[in-house]
C-alpha positions in Angstrom: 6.6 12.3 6.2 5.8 16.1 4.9 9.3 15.7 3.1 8.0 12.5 1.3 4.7 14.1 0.4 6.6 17.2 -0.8 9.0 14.9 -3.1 5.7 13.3 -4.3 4.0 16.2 -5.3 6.6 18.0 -6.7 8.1 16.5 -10.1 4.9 17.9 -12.3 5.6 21.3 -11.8 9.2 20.5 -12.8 7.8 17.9 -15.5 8.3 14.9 -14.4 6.4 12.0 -13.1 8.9 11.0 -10.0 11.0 12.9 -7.8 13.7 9.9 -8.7 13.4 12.0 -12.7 14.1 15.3 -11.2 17.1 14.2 -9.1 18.9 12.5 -12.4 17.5 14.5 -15.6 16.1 18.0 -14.4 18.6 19.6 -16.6 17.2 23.2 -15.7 19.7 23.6 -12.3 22.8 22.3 -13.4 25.4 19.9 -11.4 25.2 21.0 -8.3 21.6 21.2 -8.4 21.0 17.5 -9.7 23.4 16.3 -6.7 21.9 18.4 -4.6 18.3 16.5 -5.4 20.2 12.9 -5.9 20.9 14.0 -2.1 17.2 15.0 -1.0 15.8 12.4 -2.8 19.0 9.2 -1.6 18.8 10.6 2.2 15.0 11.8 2.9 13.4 8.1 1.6 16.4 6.2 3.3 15.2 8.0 6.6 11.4 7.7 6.0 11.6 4.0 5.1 13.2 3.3 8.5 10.2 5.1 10.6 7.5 4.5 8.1 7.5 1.2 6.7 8.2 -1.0 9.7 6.0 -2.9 11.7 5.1 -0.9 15.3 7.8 -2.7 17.4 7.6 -3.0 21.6 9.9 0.2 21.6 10.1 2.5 19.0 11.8 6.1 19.2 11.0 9.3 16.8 13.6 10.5 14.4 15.9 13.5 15.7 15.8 16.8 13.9 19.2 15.7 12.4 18.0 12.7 10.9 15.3 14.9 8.9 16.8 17.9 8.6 17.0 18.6 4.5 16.4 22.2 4.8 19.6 22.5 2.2 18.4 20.9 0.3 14.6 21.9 0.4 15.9 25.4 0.1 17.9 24.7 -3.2 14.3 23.0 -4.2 11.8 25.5 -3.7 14.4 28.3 -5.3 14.4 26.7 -8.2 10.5 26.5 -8.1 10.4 29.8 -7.7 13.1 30.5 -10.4 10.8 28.6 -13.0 7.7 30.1 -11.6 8.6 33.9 -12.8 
């Protein structure tokens, strides 16, 4: 979930609208970075949908550290932020 809200508040301060904008036309990190982002933002909502937007079942079970870990990718993110924010 903080992953979601992170990719939904970041896009402005890159100038975009959605995170779905940075991922395919940030033009500021180069190839890597844009797969890197098609990544973050392809894996971390695939994830999230399956916990978030289902109904409460009889058994449920919380997502493992490997299913939501995108500190790679967060990483590559927030340097970048900090690139543009000197």
């Amino acid at each position: 979930m903080l992953i979601r809200g992170l990719l939904d508040h970041v896009p402005p301060v890159l100038g975009f609208r959605r995170f779905s904008e940075v991922a395919n036309n940030y033009a500021g990190g180069g190839k890597s970075f844009k797969e890197t982002m098609q990544h973050l933002e392809n894996a971390s909502r695939k994830v999230g949908d399956a916990h978030l937007h289902m109904p409460i079942r009889k058994s449920e079970t919380l997502p493992t550290a490997q299913q939501v870990n995108c500190n790679q990718q967060l990483d590559v993110l927030l340097s970048e932020i900090v690139r543009i924010s000197r």
